[in-house]
Legacy VTK file of the C-alpha trace (Angstrom):
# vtk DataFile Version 3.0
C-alpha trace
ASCII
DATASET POLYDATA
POINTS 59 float
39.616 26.682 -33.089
37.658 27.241 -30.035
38.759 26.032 -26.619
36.778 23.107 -24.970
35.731 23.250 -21.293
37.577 20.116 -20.044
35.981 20.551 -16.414
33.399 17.612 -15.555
30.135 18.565 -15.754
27.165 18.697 -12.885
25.284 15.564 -12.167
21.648 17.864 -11.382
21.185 21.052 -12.747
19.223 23.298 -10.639
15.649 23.584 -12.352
15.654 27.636 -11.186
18.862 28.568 -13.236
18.676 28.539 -17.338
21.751 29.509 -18.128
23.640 26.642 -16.882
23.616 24.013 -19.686
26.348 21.691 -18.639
24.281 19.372 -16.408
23.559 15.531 -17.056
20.473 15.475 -15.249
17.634 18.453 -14.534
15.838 18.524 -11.216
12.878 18.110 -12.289
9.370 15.311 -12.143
10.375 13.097 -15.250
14.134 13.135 -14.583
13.239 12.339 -10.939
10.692 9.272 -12.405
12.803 7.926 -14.698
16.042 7.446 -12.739
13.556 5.670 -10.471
11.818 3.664 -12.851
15.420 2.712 -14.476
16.879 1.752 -10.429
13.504 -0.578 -9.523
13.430 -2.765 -12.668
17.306 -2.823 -12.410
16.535 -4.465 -9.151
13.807 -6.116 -10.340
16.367 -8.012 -12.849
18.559 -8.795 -10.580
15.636 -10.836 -7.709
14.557 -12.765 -10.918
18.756 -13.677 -11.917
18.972 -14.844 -8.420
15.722 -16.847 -8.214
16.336 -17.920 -11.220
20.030 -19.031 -10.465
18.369 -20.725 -6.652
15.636 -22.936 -8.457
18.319 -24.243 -11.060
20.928 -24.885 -8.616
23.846 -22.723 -9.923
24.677 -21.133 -6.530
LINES 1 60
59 0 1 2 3 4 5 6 7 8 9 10 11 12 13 14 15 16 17 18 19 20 21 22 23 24 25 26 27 28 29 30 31 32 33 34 35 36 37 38 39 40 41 42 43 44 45 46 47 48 49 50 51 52 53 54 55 56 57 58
């Protein structure tokens, strides 16, 4: 059986070295846009929860 790497892995890989594999994201234009796409409609969610939750009274 072949030995796994149990080390935790990089958060951003470098977008200059290839050989590196063990990254979550890349540093690159669409990782970069969708993180921030994900973040601002998370927030987005969350104003419309608490609006929600003001004009229905359950603060």
């Amino acid at each position: 059986m072949t030995e796994k790497d149990s080390s935790t892995p990089k958060i951003v890989k470098d977008s200059d070295n290839e050989r590196e594999r063990d990254y979550i994201f890349q540093d690159n234009k669409k990782t970069v846009f969708g993180a921030s796409f994900i973040i601002v409609v998370l927030i987005l969610l969350i104003v419309a929860v608490l609006i929600t939750a003001y004009f229905l009274d359950w603060y």
